[in-house]
Backbone as JSON Lines, residues from 0, in Angstrom:
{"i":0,"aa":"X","n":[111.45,101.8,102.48],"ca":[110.67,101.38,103.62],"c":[109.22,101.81,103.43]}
{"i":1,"aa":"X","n":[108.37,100.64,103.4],"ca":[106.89,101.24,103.83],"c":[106.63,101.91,105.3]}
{"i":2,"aa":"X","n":[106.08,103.4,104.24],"ca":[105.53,104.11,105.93],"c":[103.81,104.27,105.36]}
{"i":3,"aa":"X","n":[102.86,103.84,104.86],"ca":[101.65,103.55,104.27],"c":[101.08,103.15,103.89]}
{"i":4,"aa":"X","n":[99.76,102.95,103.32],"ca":[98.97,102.31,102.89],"c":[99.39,102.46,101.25]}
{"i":5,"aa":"X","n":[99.65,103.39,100.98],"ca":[99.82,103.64,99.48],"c":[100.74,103.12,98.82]}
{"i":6,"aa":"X","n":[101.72,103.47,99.85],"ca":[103.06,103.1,99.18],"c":[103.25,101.12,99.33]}
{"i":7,"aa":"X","n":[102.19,100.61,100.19],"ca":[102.37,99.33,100.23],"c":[101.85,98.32,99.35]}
{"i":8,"aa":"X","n":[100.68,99.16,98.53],"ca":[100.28,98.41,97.23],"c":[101.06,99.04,96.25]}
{"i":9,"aa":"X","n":[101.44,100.2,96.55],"ca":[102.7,100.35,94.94],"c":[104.12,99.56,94.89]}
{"i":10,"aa":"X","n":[104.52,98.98,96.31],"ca":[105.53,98.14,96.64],"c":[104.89,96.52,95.71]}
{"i":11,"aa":"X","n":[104.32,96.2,96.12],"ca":[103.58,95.14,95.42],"c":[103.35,95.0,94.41]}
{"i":12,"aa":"X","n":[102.54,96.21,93.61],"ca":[102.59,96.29,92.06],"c":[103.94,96.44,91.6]}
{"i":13,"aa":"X","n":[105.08,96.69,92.01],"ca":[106.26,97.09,91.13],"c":[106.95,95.8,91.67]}
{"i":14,"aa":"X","n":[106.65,95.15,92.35],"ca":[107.41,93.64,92.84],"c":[106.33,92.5,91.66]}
{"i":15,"aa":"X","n":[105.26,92.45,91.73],"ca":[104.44,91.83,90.69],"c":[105.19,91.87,89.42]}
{"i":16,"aa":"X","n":[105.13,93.43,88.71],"ca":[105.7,93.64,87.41],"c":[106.8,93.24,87.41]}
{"i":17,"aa":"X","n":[108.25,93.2,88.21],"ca":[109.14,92.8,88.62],"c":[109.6,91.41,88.2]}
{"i":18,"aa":"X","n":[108.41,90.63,88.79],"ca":[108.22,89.35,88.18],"c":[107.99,88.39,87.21]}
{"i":19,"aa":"X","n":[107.42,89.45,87.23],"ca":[106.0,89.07,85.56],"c":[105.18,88.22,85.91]}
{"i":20,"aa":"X","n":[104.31,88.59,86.95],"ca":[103.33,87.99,87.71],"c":[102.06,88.68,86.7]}
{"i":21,"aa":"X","n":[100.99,88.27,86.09],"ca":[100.12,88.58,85.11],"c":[98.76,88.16,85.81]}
{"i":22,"aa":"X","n":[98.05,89.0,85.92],"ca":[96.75,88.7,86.49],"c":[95.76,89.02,85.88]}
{"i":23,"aa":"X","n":[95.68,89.0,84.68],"ca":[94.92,90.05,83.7],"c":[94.37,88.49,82.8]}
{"i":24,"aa":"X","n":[92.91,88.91,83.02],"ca":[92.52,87.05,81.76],"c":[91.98,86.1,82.61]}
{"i":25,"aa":"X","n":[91.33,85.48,82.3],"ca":[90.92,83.83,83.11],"c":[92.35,83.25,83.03]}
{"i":26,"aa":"X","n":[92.59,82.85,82.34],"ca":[93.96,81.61,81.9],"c":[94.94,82.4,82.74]}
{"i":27,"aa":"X","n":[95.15,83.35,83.3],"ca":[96.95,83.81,84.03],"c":[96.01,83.98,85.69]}
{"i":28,"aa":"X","n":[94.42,84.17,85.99],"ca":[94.14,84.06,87.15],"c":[93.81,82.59,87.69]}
{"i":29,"aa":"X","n":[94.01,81.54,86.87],"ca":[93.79,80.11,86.9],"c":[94.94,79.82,87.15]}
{"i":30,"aa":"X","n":[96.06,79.75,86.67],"ca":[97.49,80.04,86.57],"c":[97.65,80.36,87.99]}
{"i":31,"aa":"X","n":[97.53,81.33,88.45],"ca":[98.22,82.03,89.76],"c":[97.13,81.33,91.01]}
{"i":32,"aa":"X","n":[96.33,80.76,90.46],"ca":[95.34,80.5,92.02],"c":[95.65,78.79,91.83]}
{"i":33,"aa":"X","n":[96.04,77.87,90.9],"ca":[96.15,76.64,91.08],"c":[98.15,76.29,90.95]}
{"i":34,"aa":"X","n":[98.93,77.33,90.64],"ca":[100.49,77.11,90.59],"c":[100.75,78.31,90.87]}
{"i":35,"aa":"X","n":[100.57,78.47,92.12],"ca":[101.03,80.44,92.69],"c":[102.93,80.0,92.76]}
{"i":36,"aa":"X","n":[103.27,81.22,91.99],"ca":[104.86,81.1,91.81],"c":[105.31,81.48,93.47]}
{"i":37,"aa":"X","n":[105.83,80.41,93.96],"ca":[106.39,81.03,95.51],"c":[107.24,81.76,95.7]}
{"i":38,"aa":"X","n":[108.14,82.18,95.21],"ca":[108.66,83.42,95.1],"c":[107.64,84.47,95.86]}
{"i":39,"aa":"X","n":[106.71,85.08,94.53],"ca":[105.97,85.96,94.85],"c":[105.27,85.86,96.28]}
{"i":40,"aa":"X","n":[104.69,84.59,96.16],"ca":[104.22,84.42,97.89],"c":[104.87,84.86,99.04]}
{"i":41,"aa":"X","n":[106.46,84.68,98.66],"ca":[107.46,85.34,99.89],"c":[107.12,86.25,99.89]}
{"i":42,"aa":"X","n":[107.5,87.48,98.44],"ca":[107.29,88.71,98.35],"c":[106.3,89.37,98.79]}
{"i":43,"aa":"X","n":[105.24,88.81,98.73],"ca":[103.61,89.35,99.4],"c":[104.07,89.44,100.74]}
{"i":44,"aa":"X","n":[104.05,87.95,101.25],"ca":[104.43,88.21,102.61],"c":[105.0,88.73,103.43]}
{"i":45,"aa":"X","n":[106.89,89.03,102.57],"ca":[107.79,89.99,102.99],"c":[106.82,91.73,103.13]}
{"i":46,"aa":"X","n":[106.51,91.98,101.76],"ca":[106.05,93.09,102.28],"c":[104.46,93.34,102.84]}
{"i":47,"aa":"X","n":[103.69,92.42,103.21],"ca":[102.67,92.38,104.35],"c":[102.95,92.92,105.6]}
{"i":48,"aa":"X","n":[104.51,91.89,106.12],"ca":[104.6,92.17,106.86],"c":[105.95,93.51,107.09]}
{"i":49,"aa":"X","n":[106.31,93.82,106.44],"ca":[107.01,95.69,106.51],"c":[105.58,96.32,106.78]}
{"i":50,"aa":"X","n":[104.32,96.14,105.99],"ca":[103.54,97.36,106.21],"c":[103.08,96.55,107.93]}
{"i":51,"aa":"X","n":[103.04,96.52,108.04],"ca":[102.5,95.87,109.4],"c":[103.09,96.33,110.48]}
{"i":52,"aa":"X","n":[104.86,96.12,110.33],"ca":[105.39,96.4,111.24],"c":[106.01,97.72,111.57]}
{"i":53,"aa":"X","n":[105.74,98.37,110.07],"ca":[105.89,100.24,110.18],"c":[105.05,100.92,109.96]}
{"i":54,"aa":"X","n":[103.62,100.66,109.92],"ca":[102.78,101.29,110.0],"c":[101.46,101.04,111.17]}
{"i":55,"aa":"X","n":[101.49,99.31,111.5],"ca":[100.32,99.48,112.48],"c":[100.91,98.37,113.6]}
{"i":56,"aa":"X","n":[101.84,99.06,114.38],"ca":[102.34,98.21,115.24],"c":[101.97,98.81,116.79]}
{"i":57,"aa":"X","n":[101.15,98.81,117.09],"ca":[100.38,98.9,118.21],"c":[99.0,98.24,118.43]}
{"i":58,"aa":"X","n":[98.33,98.01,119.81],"ca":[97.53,96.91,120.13],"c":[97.16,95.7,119.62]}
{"i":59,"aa":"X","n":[96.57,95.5,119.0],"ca":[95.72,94.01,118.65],"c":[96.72,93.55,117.35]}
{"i":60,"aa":"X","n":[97.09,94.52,117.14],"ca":[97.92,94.51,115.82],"c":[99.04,93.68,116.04]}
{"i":61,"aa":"X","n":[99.87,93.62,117.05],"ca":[101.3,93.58,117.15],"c":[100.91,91.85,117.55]}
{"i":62,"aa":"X","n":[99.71,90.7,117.84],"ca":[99.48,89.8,117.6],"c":[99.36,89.65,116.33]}
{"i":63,"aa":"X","n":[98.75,90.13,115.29],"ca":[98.68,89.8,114.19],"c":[100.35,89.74,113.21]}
{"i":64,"aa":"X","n":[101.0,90.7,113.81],"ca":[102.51,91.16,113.38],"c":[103.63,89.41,114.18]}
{"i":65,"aa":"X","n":[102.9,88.72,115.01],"ca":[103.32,87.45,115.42],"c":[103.1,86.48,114.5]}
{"i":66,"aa":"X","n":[101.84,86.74,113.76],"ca":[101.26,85.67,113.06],"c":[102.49,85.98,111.85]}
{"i":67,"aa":"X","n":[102.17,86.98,111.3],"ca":[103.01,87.13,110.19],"c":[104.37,86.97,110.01]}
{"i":68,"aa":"X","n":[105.01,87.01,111.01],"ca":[106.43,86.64,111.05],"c":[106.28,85.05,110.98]}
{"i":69,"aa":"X","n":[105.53,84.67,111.82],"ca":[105.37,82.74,111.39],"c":[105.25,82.52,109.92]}
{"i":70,"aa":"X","n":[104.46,83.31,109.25],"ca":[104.22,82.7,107.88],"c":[105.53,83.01,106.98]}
{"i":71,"aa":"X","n":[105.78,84.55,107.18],"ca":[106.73,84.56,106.74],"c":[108.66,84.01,106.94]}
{"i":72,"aa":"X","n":[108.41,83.38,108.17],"ca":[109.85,82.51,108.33],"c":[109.79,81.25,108.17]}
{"i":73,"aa":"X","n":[108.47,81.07,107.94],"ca":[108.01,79.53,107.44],"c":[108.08,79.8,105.91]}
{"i":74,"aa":"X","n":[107.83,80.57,105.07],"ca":[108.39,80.49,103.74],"c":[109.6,80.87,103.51]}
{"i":75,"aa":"X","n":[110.29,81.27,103.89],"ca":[111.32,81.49,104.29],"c":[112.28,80.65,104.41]}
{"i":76,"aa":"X","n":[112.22,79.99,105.25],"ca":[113.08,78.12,105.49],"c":[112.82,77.5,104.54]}
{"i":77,"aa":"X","n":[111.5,77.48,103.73],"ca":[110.75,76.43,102.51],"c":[112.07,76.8,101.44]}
{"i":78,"aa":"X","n":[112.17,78.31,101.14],"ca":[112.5,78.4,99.59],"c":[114.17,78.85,99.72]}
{"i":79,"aa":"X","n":[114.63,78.73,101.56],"ca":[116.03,78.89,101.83],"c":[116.65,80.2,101.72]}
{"i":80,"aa":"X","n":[115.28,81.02,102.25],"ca":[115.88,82.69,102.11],"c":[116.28,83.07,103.39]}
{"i":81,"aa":"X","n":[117.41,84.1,103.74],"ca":[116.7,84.43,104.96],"c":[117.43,86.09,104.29]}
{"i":82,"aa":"X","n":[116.41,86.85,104.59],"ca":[115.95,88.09,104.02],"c":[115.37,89.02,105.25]}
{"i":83,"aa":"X","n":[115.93,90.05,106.02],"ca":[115.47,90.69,106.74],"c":[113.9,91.54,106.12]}
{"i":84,"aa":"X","n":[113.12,92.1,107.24],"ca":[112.08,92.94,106.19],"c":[112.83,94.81,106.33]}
{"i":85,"aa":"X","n":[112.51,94.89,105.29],"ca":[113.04,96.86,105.55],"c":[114.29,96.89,104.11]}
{"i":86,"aa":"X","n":[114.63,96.14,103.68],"ca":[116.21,96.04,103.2],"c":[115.94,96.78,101.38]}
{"i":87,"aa":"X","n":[115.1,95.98,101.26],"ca":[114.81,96.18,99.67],"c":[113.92,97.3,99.41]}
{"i":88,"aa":"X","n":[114.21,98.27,98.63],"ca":[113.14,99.14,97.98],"c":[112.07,98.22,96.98]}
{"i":89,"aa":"X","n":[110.81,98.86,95.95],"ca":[110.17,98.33,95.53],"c":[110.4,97.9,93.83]}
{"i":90,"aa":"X","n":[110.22,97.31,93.73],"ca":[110.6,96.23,92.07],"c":[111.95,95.02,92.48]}
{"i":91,"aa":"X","n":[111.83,94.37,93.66],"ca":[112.07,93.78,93.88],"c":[112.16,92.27,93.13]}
{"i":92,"aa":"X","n":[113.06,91.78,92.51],"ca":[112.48,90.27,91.48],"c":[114.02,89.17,91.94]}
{"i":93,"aa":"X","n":[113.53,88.28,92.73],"ca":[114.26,87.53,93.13],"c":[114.49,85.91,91.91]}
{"i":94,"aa":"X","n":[115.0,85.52,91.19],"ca":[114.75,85.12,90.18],"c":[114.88,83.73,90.23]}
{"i":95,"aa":"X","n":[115.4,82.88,91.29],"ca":[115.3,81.79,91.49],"c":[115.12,81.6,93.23]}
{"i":96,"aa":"X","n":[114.55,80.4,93.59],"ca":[114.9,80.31,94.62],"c":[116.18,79.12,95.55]}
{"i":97,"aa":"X","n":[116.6,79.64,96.35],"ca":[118.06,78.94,96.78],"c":[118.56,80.11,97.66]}
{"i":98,"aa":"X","n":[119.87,78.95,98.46],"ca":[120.47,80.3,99.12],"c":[120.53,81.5,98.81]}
{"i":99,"aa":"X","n":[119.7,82.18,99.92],"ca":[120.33,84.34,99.68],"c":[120.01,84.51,101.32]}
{"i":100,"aa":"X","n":[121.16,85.25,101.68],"ca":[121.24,85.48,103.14],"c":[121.75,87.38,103.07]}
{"i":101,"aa":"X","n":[121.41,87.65,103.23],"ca":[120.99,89.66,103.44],"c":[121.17,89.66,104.92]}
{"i":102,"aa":"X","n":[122.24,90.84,105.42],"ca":[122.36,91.29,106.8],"c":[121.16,92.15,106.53]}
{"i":103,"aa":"X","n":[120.95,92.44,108.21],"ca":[119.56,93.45,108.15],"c":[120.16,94.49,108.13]}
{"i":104,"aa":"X","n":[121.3,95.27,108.28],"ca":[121.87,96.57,107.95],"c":[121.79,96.97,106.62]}
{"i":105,"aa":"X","n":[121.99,96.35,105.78],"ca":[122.01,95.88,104.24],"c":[121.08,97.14,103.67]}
{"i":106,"aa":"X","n":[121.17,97.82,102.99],"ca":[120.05,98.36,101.76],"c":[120.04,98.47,100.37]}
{"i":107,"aa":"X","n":[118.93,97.61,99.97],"ca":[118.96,97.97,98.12],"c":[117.83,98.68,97.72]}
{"i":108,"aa":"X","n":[117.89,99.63,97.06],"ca":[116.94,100.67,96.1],"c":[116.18,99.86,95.6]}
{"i":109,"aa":"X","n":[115.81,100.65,94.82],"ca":[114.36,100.47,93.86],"c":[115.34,98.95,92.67]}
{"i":110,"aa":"X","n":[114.22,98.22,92.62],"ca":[114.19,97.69,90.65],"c":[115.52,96.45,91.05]}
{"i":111,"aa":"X","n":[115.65,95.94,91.79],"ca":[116.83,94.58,92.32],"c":[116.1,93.57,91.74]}
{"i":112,"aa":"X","n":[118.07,93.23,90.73],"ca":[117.06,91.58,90.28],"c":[118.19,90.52,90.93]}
{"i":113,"aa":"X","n":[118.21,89.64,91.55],"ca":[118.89,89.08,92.18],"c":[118.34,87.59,92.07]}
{"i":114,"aa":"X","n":[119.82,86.68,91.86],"ca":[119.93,85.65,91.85],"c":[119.94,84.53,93.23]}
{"i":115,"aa":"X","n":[120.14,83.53,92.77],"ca":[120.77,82.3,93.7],"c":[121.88,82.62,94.66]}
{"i":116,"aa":"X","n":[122.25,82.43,95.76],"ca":[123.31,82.26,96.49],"c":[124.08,83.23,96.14]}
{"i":117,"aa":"X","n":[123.16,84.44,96.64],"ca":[123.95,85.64,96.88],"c":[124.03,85.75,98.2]}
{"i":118,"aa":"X","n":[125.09,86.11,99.04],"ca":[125.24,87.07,100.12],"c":[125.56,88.81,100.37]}
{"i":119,"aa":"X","n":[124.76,88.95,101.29],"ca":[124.77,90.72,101.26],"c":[125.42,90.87,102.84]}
{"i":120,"aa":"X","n":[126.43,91.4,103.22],"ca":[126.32,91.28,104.66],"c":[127.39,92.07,105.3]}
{"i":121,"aa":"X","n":[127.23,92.56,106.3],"ca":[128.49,92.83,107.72],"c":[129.7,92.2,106.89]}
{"i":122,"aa":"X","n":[131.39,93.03,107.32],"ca":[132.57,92.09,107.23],"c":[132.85,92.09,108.38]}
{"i":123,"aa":"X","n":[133.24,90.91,109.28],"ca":[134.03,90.73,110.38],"c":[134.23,91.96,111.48]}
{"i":124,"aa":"X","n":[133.15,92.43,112.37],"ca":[133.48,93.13,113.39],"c":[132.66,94.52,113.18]}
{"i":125,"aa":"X","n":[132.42,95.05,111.58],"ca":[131.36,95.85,111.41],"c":[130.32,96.02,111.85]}
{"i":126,"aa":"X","n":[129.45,96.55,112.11],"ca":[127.59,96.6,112.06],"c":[127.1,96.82,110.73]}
{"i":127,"aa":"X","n":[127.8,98.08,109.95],"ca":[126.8,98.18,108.85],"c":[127.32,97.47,107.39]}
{"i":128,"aa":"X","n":[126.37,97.1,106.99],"ca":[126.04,96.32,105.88],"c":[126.32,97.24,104.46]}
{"i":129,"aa":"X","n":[126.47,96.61,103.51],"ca":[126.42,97.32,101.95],"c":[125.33,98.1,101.82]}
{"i":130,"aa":"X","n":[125.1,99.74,101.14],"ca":[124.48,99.95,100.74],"c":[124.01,100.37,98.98]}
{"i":131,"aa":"X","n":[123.05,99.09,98.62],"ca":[123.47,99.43,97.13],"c":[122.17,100.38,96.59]}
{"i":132,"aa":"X","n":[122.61,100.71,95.75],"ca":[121.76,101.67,94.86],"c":[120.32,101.34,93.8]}
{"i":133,"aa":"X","n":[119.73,102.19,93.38],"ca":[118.43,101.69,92.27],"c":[119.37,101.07,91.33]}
{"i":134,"aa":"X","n":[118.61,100.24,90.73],"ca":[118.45,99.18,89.35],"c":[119.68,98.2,89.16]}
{"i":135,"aa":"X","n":[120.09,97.31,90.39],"ca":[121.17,96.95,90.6],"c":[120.9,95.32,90.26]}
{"i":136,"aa":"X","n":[121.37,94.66,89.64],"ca":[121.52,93.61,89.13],"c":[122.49,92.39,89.61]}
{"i":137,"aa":"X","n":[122.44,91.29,90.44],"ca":[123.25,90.5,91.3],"c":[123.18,89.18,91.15]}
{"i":138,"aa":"X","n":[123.93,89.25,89.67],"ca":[124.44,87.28,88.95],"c":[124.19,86.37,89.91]}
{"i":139,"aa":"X","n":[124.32,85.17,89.62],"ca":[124.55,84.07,90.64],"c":[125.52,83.8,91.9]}
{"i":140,"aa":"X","n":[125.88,83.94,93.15],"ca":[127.0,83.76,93.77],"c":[127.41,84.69,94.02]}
{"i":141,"aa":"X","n":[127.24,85.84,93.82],"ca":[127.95,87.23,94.18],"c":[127.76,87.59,95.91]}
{"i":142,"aa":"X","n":[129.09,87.71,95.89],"ca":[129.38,88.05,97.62],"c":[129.19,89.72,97.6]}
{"i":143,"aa":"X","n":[128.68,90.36,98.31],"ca":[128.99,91.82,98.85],"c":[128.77,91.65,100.63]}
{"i":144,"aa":"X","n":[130.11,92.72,100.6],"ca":[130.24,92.78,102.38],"c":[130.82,93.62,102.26]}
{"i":145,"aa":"X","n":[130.85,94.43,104.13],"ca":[131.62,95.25,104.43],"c":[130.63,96.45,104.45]}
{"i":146,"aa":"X","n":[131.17,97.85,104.66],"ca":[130.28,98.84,105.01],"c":[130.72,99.56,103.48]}
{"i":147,"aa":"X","n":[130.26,99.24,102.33],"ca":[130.72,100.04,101.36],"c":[129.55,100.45,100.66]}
{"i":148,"aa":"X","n":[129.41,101.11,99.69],"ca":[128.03,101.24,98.5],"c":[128.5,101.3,97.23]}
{"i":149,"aa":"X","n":[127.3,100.75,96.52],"ca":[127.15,100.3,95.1],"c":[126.32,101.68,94.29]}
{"i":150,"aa":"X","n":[126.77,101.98,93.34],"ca":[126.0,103.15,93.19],"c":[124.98,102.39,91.85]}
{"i":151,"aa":"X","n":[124.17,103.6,91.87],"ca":[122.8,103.24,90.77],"c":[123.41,102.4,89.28]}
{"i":152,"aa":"X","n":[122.5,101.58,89.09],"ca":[123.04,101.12,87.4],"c":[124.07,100.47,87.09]}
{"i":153,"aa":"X","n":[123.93,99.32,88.36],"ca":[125.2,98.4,88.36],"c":[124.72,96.82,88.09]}
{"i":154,"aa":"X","n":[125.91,96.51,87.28],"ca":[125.35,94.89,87.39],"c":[126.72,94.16,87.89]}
{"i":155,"aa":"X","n":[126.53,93.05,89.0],"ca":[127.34,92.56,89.71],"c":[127.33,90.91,88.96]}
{"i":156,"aa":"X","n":[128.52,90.55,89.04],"ca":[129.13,89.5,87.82],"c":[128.46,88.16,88.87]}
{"i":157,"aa":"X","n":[128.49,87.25,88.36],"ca":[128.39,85.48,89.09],"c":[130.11,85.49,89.26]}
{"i":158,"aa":"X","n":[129.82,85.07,90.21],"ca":[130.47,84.65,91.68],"c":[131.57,85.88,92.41]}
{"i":159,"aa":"X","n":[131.22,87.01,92.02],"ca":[131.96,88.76,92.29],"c":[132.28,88.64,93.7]}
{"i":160,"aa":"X","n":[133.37,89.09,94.34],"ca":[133.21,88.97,95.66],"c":[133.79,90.56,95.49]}
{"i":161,"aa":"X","n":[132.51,91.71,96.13],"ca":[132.54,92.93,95.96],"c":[132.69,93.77,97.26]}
{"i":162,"aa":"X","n":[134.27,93.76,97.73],"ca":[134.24,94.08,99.47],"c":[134.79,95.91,99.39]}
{"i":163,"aa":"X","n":[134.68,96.36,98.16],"ca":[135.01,97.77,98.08],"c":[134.35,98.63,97.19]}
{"i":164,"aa":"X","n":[133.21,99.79,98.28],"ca":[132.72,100.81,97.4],"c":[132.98,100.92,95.71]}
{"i":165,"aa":"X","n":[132.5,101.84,95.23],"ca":[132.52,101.97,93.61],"c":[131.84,103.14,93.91]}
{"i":166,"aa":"X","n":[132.02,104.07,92.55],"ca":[131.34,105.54,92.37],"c":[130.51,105.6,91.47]}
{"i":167,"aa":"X","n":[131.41,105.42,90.15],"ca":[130.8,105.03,89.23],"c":[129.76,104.22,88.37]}
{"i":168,"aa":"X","n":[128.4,104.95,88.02],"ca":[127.12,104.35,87.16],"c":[127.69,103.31,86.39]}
{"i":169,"aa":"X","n":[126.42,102.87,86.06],"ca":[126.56,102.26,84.7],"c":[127.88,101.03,83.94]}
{"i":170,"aa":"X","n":[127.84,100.73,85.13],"ca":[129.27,99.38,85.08],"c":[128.91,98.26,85.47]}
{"i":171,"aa":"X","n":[129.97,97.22,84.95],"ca":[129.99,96.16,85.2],"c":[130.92,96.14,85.9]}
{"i":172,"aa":"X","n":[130.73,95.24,87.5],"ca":[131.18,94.92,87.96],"c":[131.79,93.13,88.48]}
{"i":173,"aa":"X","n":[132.73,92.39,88.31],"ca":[132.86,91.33,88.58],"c":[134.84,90.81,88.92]}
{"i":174,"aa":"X","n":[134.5,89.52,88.97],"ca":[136.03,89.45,89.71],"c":[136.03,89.22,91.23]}
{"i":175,"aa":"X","n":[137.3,88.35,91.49],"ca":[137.61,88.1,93.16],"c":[139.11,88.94,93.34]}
{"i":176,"aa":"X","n":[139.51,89.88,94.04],"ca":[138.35,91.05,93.91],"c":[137.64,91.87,93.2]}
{"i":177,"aa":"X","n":[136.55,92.49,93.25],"ca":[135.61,92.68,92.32],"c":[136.09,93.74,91.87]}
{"i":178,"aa":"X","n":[136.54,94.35,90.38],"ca":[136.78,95.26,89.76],"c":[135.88,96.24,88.76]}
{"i":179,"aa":"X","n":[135.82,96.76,87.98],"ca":[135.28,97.52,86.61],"c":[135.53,96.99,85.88]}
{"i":180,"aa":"X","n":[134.78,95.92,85.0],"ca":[135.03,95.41,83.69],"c":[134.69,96.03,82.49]}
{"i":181,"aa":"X","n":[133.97,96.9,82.88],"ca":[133.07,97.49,81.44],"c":[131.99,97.99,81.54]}
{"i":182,"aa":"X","n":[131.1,98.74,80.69],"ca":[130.29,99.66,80.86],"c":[128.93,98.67,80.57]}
{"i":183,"aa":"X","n":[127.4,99.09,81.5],"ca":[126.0,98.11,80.74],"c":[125.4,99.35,80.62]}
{"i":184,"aa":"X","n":[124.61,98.97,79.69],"ca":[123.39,99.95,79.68],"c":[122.11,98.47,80.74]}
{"i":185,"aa":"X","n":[121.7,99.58,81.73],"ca":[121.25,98.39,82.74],"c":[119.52,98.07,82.26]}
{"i":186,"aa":"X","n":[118.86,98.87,81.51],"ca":[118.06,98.29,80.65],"c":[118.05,97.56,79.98]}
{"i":187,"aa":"X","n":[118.9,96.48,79.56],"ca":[119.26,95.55,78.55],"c":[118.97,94.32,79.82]}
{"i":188,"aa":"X","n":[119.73,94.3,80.85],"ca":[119.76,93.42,82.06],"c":[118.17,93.21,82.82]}
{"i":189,"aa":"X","n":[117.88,94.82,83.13],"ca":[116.76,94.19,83.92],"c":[115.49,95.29,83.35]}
{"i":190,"aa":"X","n":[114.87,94.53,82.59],"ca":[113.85,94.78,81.39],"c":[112.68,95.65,82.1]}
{"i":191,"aa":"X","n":[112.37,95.35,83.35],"ca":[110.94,96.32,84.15],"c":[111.41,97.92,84.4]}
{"i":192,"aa":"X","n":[112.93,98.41,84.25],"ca":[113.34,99.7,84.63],"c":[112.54,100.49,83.56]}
């Protein structure tokens, strides 16, 4: 969660790198100002508005915190996300855009690379949401629900439906229901860690 000014451009720079958003050169700032990757545009916006709404949410502000929820649920509907703000730590890299629906109970750490038509969410009658861990990796289609957690250094399989805790680092996880297939080294998966 952004609680600052500091931490809200280091959220950004590690969501940039995340991406491989390159701003360095004429040719990659020509690039980004005439074909801005929308993705990232969410991402700006997503975390614009976290710093906004946990750090300056009083007077004149909390109009401006109106505006920003417009822009950001208007990109939002465009690229078919719906993504609470608060959920994700920073190195955030969403890798396509398409269905992803995140309960707002939900939390993921640092360094998430996440696919297409994932769901994160509540099971049936719960409040709280999955909580997963740093450098967690989430194939295409992967379901997580229920009030369970994912621990650090996991990669979750295409189409995993993952409705029960895990302890154990450094695994692969996949399967309906989602099991231990085998061990990753999660630097191989998601290259910015």
């Amino acid at each position: 969660m952004i609680r600052n000014k500091k931490e809200y451009k280091q959220y950004l720079k590690r969501d940039r790198l995340a991406l491989e958003i390159y701003n360095d050169g004429i040719i990659n700032k020509l690039k980004n100002l005439f074909f801005p990757n929308p993705i990232w545009t969410f991402q700006k916006r997503m975390r614009k508005l976290e710093y906004y709404t946990n750090c300056k949410n009083y007077g004149l502000y909390k109009l401006y915190i109106y505006y920003l929820k417009y822009r950001y649920r208007k990109i939002s509907i465009k690229l078919n996300f719906s993504i609470p703000i608060n959920v994700f730590g920073p190195g955030l890299s969403i890798v396509h855009y398409g269905t992803i629906v995140i309960n707002f109970t939900s939390r993921v750490g640092a360094n998430c690379r996440m696919h297409a038509c994932v769901n994160i969410g509540a099971s049936g009658g719960e409040v709280q949401g999955p909580q997963l861990g740093d450098n967690v990796y989430i194939a295409p289609g992967a379901k997580i629900y229920g009030n369970i957690s994912i621990p650090n250094n996991t990669a979750i399989g295409a189409n995993a439906v993952v409705n029960k805790s895990f302890s154990e680092e450094n695994t692969i996880i996949a399967g309906i229901p989602a099991k231990v297939i085998g061990k990753v080294d999660i630097k191989k998966i998601i290259k910015y860690v």
